[in-house]
N, C-alpha and C positions, 0 to 999 in steps of 0.2 A: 426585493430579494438580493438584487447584486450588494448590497454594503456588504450586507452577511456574510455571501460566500465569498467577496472578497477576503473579508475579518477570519474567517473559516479556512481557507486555502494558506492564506498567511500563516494564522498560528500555526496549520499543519508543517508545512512548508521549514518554518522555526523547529519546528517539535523533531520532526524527523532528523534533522539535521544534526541538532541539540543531542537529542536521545540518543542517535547511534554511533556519535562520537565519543559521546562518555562512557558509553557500552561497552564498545570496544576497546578502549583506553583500560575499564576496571576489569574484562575479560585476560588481557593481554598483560597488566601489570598487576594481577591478579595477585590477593591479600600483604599490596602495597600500602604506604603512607596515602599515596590519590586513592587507591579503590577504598580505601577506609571514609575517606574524606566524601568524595561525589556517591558514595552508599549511604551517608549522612543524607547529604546534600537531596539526594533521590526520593529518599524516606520525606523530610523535610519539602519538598514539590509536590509530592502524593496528598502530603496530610494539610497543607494550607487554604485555606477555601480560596474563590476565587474573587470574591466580594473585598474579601481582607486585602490582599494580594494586591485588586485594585487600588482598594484605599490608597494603601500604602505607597502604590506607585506615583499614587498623582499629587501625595502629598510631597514626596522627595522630589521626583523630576518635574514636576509641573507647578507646587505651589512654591517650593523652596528655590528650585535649579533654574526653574522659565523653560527648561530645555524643550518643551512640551507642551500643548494644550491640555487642558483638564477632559475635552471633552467635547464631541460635536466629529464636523468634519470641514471645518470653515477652513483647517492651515494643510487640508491635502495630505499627500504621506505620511506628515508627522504625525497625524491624529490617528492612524494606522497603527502606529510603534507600542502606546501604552494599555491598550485593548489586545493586540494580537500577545503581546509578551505575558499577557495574564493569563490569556485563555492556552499559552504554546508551552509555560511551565510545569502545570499539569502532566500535561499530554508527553512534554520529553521526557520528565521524570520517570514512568511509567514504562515509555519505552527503552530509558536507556536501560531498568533493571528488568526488562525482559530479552531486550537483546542481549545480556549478559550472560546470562543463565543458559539461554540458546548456542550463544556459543561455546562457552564452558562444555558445553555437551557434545559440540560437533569439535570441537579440540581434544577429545577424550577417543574420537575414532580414530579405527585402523587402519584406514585409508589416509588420516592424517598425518600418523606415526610412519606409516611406508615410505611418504613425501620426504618428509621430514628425512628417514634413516635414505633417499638416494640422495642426497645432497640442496634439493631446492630451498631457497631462500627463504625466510620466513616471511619475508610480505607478500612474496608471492606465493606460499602457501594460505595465508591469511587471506588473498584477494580472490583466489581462484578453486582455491580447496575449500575454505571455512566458509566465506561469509556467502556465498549463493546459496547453501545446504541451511543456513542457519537465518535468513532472510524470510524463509516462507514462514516461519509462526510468527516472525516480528512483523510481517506484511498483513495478517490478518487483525494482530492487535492497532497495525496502523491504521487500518479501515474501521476498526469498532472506534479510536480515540475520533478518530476523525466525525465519526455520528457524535460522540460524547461532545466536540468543538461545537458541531451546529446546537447543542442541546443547553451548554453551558453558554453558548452567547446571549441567552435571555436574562442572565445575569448580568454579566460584562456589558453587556451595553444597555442596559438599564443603569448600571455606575457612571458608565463614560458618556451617558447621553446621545450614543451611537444609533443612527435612524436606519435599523434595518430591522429582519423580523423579530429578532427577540423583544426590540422595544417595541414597536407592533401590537407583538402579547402582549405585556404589560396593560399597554393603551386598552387593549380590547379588553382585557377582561378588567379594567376600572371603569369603563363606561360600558359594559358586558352587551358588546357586540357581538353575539351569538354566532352569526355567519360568517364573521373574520376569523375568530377563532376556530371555528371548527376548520376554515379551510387551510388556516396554517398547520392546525394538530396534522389533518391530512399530507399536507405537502410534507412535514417533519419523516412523516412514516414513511412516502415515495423516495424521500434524499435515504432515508436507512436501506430500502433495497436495493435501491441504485447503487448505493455504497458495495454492500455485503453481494451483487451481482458481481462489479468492476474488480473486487480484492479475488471472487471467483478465477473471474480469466485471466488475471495477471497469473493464480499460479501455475497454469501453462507455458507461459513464458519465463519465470523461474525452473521450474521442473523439467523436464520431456518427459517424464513419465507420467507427467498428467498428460491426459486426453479426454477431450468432451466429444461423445458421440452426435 
């Protein structure tokens, strides 16, 4: 289980990073030459499978470049980079055109405009005003991509030859080991609540106006 949710954490880790810097950028330079370009670019991360994506990667950095292993975990880190970048694409893609739309939304209040017409500075409207109000539904989609990451690695590391559980599956169910598989199906569903529990009480810490009794 640990390669996984290393490979899992990772791409999240990427994703989040990836996603809500481009969000923000297309939010903010909003129906520019970039917000045209990374709304391509976002569309294009959504619709690429992750199988391909792989391909592709280990063919340019690893078969072509050397920068990289094809696959395993024999070179440490590096064998990290070309699995986690496949499974983190997706997942920014996704969030950077949700965090967009979120803020587009919370840049349209009037609490924003007040800020804005007493004289405060726009990044420090954008840091303190905008994106805390506009984090909580990108916070919920970061918790569903993140189950979609664990869910997607039986892909991804079936391509990369990565020895955690999605390959696991694979193994089991060609040699139809009934009891490993079903304990993984299980374990899949406890990481989804556990998920969808943790993105719960974060919104407390975002919000104050949440409260759990």
């Amino acid at each position: 289980m640990q390669p996984t949710l290393v490979l899992s954490l990772a791409s999240t880790v990427l994703a989040v990073a990836l996603g809500m810097a481009v969000g923000i950028l297309q939010a903010v330079r909003r129906n520019s030459l970039g917000d045209y370009a990374s709304t391509v670019g976002s569309v294009l991360g959504v619709s690429t499978p992750s199988f391909f994506l792989g391909l592709l990667l280990i063919y340019v950095f690893a078969v072509d470049l050397h920068w990289f292993p094809t696959g395993g975990t024999t070179a440490g880190l590096r064998s990290l980079v070309l699995p986690a970048v496949t499974l983190g694409v997706g997942a920014a893609a996704a969030i950077a055109r949700f965090t967009r739309s979120s803020l587009l939304e919370v840049l349209g209040e009037d609490f924003v405009r007040t800020a804005r017409a007493k004289g405060v500075r726009e990044p420090w409207v954008l840091a303190h005003h905008t994106l805390r109000n506009a984090l909580i539904p990108v916070l919920t989609l970061v918790g569903l991509q993140f189950g979609f990451v664990l869910s997607g690695a039986i892909i991804v590391e079936t391509v990369f030859t990565y020895p955690g559980l999605g390959w696991l599956l694979i193994q089991s169910i060609s040699f139809r080991d009934y009891p490993v598989l079903t304990a993984e199906i299980l374990l899949f569903a406890l990481e989804f609540l556990l998920i969808n529990l943790a993105v719960d009480l974060l919104y407390a810490a975002l919000d104050p106006r949440v409260s759990y009794a």
